[in-house]
ZAMARGU-4260 file (C-alpha; in steps of 0.2 Angstrom, whole numbers, plus 5000, padded with zeros to 4 digits):
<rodrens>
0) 5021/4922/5047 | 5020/4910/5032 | 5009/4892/5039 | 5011/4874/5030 | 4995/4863/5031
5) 4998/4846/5040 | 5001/4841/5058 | 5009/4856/5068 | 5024/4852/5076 | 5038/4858/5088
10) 5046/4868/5072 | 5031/4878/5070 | 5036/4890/5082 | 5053/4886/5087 | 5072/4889/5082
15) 5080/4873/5093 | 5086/4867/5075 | 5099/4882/5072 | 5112/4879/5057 | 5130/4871/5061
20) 5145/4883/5063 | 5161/4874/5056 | 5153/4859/5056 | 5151/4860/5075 | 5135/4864/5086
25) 5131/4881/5094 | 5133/4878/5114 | 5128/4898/5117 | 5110/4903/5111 | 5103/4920/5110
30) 5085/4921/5102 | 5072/4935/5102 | 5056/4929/5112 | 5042/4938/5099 | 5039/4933/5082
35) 5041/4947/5071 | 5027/4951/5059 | 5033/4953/5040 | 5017/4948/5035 | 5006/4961/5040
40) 4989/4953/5034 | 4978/4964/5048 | 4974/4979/5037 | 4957/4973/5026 | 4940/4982/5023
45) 4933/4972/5038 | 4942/4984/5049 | 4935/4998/5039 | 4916/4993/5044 | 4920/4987/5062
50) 4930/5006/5067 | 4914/5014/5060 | 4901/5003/5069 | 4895/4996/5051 | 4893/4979/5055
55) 4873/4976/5058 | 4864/4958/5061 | 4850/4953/5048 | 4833/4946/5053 | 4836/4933/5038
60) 4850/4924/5027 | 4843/4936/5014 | 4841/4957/5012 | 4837/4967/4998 | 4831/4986/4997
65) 4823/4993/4983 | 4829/5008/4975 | 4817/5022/4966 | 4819/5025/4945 | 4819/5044/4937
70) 4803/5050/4936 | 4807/5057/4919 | 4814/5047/4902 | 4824/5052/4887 | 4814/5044/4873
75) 4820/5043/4858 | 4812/5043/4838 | 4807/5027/4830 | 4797/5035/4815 | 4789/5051/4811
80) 4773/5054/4800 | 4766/5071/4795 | 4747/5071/4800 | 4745/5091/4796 | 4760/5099/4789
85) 4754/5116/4791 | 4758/5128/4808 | 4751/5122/4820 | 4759/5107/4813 | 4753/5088/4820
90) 4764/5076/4818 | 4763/5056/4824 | 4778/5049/4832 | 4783/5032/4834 | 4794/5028/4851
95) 4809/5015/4852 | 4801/5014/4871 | 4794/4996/4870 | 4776/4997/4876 | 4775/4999/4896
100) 4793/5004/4896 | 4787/5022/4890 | 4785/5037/4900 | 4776/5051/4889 | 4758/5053/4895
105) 4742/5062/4885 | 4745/5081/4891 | 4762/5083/4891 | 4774/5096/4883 | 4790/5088/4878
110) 4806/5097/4871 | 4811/5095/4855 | 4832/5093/4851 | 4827/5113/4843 | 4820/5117/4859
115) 4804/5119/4849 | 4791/5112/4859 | 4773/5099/4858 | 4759/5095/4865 | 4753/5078/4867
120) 4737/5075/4861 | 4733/5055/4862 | 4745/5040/4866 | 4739/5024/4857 | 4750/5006/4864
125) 4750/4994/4851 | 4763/4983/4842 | 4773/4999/4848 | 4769/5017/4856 | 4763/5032/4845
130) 4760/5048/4852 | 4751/5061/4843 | 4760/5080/4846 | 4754/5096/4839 | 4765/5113/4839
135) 4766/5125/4855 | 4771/5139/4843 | 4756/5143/4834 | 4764/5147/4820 | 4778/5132/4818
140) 4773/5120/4806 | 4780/5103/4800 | 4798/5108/4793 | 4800/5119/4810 | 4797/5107/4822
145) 4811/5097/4812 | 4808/5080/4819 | 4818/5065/4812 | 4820/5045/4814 | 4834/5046/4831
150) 4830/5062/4837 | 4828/5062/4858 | 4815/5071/4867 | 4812/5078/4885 | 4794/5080/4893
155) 4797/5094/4905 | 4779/5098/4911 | 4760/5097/4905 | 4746/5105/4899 | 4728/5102/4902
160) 4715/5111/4893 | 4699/5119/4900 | 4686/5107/4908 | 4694/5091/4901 | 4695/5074/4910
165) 4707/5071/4921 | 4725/5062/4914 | 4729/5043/4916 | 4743/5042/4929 | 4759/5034/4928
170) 4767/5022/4941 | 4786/5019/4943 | 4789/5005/4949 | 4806/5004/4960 | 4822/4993/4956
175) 4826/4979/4969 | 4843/4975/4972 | 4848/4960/4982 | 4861/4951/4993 | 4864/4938/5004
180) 4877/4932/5020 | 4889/4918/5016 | 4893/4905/5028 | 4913/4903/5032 | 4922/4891/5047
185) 4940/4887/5052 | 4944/4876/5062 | 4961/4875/5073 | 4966/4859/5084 | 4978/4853/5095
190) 4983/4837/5105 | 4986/4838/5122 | 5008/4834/5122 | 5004/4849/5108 | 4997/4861/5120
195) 5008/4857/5135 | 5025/4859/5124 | 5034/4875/5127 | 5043/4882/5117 | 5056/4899/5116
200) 5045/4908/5106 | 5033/4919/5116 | 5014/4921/5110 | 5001/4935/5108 | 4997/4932/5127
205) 5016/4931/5131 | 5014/4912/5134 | 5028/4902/5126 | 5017/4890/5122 | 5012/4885/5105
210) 4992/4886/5106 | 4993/4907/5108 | 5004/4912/5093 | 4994/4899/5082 | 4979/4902/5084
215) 4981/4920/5085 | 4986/4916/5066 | 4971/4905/5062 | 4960/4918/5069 | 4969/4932/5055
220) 4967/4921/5045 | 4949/4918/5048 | 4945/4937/5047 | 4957/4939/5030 | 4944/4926/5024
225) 4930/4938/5029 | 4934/4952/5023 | 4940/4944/5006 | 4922/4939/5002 | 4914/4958/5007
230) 4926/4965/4995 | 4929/4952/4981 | 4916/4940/4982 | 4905/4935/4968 | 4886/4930/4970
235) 4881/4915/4969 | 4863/4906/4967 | 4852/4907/4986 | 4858/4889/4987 | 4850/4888/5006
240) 4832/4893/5001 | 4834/4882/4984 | 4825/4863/4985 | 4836/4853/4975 | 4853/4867/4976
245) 4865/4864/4962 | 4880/4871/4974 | 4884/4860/4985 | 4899/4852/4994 | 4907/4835/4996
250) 4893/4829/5006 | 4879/4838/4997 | 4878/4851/5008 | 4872/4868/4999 | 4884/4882/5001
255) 4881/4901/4994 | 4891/4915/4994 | 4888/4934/4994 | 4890/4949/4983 | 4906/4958/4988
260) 4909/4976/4986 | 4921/4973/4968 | 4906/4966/4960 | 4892/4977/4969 | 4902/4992/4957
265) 4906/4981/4941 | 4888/4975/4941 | 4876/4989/4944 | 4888/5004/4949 | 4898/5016/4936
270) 4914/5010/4928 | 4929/5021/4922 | 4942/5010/4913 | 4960/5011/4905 | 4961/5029/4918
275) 4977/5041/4921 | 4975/5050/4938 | 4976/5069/4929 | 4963/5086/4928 | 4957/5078/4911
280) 4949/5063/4920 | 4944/5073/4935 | 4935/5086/4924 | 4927/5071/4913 | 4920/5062/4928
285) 4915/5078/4938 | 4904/5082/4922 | 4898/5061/4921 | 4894/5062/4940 | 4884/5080/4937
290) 4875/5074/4923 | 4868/5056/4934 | 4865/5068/4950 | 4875/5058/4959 | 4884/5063/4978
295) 4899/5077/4977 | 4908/5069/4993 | 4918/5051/4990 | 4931/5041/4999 | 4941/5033/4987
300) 4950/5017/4993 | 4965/5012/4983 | 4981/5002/4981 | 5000/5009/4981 | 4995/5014/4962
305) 4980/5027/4966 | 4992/5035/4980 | 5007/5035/4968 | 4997/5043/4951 | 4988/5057/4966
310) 5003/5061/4971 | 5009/5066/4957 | 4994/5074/4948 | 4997/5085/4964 | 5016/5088/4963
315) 5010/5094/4946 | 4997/5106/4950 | 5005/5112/4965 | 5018/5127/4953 | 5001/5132/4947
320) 4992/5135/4962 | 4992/5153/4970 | 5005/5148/4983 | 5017/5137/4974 | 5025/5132/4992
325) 5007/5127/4999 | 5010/5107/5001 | 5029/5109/5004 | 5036/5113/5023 | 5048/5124/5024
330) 5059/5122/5039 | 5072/5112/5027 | 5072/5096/5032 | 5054/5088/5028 | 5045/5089/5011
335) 5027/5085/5010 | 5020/5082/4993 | 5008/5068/4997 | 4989/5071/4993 | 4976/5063/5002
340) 4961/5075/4999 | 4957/5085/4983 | 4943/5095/4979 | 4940/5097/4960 | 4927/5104/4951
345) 4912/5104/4964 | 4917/5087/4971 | 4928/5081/4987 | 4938/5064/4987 | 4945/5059/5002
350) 4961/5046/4996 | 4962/5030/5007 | 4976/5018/5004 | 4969/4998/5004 | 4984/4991/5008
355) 4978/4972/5004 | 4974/4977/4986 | 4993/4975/4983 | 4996/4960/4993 | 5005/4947/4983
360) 4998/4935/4989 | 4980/4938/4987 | 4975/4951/4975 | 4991/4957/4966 | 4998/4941/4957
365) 5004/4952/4940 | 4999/4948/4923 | 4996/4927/4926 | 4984/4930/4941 | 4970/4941/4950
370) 4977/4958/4951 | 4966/4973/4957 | 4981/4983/4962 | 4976/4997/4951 | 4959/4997/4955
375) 4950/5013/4965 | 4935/5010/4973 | 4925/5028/4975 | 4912/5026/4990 | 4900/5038/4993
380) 4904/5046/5009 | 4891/5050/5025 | 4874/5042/5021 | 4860/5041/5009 | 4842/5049/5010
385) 4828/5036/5011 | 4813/5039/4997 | 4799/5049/5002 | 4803/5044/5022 | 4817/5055/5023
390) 4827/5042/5033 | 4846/5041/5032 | 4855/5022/5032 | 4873/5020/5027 | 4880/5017/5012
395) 4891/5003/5014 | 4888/4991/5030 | 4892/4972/5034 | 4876/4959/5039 | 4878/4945/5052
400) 4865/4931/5053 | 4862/4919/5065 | 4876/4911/5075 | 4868/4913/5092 | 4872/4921/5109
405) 4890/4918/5107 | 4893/4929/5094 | 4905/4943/5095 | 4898/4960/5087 | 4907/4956/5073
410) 4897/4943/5068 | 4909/4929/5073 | 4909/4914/5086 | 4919/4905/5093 | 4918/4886/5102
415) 4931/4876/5108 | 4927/4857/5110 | 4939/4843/5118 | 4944/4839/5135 | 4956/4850/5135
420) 4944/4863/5132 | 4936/4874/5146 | 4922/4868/5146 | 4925/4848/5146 | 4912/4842/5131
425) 4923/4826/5124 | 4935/4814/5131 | 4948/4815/5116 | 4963/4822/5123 | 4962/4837/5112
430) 4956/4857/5109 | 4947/4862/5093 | 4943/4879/5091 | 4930/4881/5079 | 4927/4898/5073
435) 4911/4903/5062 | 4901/4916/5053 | 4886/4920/5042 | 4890/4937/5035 | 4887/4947/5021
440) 4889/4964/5011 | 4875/4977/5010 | 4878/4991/5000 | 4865/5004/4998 | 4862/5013/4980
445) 4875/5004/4972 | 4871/5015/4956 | 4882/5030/4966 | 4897/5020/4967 | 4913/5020/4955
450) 4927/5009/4952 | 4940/5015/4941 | 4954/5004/4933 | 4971/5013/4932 | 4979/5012/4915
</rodrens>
């Protein structure tokens, strides 16, 4: 049901005013009791976390976890000098690693692009990082090691050599990534003629009152609202811990908001743009997913686009498998040739259709406006392994703050103020319903995620 700001009215949920016939009136009237719903705004990632009991309160406004870095580095050639050219050959390399970024420590054998191999005999930190190597083949000398400016190396393991002092050690030092919960409020009010009207239009409660039908749409609207900001919103500064906040409403009041799921991904996940659903870009990004160790099981949530470009990818490959019949049924009146699970290449994606990605009202506007109907969301599936703990959280979950006893498990409460309220706590002749939340969007590794932009 489409809604038009101002004072609500008789005509908001009824159909007294029918049109003329012949320039006469309609004495006989037969309406439908229901208003029908051609809207359809329930289906939003919200529901997603509440069915699968994601939705977790937060000790504070703010949450962050930290995330562990590879314990081993590429590192690359800035400059190469010869310090004995002969086998065993020594050489002095120059890293691009700024100092303190570097990961090569004194003992270490690293691999050369030749799969010759060095030992690391001293690291000196100045102005830049040298590491002094000499040959593991004792009989390799300068021109067989064959290192150049922009060649890359690997340590794969040490050496230490008899009765020496131990090795420096070498800390890595974890990646945090933070979030906060966002603050949102409707508010739904009516006089008291207003509430007392009835009207032929039957409610969500079967009253034909207006109050049920109306503010079964506020409160829709209220979660649309929520669930917009956990998948789209973008972060903006920790305005409520900020002394002098630069974000602030009409009445200087700071208001923040928190990082949605579309931005976790563009900002610190993996990013696959201009893609055709087809086995050239599953093989490419099974071989980028193997090569960043990241999980073989995803959900992929989608709009119509996704679903369309699967199914045909599978309509394709389906005359090639071993049964070409397997995804048709053959009884002679149905045909299935939908695809909502492929496994490819060592990795499963379960397809979800995101219904709101193609709303038109919100997030598919075309060319002029926000349009993230061709967008796929890859989330890893299950949970994720804690650090050295062994723990397991979930990927993806929503976090409510504050809000008090009369919060729903959702994170959302609801007050209604008035004398017409029931509990009396003003003598305006009115009910306000005044619905508010402090939520958020956690996502856990956000390095594992993966949103891909259909061509």
């Amino acid at each position: 049901m489409s809604t038009t700001p101002g004072t609500i009215n008789k005509s908001f949920v009824s159909t007294l005013q029918l049109p003329s016939v012949s320039g006469g009136s309609v004495d006989l009237r037969e309406i439908f009791d229901k208003v029908l719903d051609v809207a359809r705004d329930e289906e939003y990632l919200m529901d997603i976390l509440e069915l699968s009991g994601n939705v977790v309160p937060s000790a504070s406004p703010y949450y962050s976890h930290a995330v562990n870095t590879d314990l081993f580095k590429v590192e690359e050639v800035s400059a190469v000098a010869t310090v004995t050219a002969t086998a065993p050959a020594v050489l002095d390399i120059t890293l691009v690693s700024a100092p303190g970024t570097e990961t090569v420590l004194e003992g270490d054998l690293l691999m050369l692009k030749n799969e010759k191999q060095v030992y690391v005999r001293t690291k000196t930190i100045g102005a830049n990082v040298v590491i002094r190597v000499q040959a593991v083949d004792a009989t390799a000398n300068a021109t067989a090691l064959g290192v150049t400016v922009g060649d890359k190396f690997t340590c794969f393991s040490d050496v230490s050599a008899e009765g020496s002092n131990s090795p420096d050690g070498l800390r890595n030092k974890p990646t945090f990534r933070f979030n906060q919960v966002t603050k949102m409020k409707k508010t739904f009010k009516l006089t008291d003629v207003e509430l007392a009207n009835a009207t032929e239009i039957k409610g969500a409660d079967g009253r034909t009152y207006f109050y049920p039908t109306a503010d079964y749409e506020n409160y829709l609207r209220f979660r649309a609202g929520i669930a917009g900001a956990l998948m789209f919103s973008e972060l903006s500064n920790p305005s409520w811990q900020q002394a002098s906040p630069a974000q602030v409403d009409k009445q200087g009041l700071p208001w923040q908001t928190t990082r949605g799921l579309h931005h976790s991904i563009k900002e610190l996940g993996l990013l696959q743009p201009g893609a055709t659903v087809n086995l050239a870009y599953y093989k490419t990004l099974s071989n980028t997913l193997r090569a960043r160790r990241m999980p073989s099981r995803y959900t992929v949530y989608t709009g119509q686009e996704g679903m369309n470009q699967h199914h045909d990818f599978a309509g394709l490959i389906a005359p090639n498998s071993w049964n070409a019949n397997a995804r048709i049924i053959t009884n002679g009146k149905e045909i299935e040739t939908g695809c909502d699970k492929l496994n490819i290449y060592g990795f499963e994606y379960q397809i979800v259709q995101l219904k709101a990605l193609n709303h038109t009202e919100q997030y598919a506007t075309g060319a002029n406006g926000p349009n993230f109907s061709r967008n796929m969301y890859y989330v890893p599936d299950g949970m994720i392994k804690c650090y050295a703990s062994g723990e397991m959280v979930p990927r993806i979950r929503a976090r409510t703050f504050g809000e008090g006893a009369n919060a729903m498990t959702n994170g959302i409460t609801e007050t209604m103020h008035g004398r017409l309220a029931p509990t009396v706590n003003s003598e305006e002749d009115t009910l306000k319903v005044v619905r508010s939340a402090s939520i958020g969007l956690e996502v856990f590794g956000p390095e594992d995620f993966i949103l891909t932009t259909l061509a």
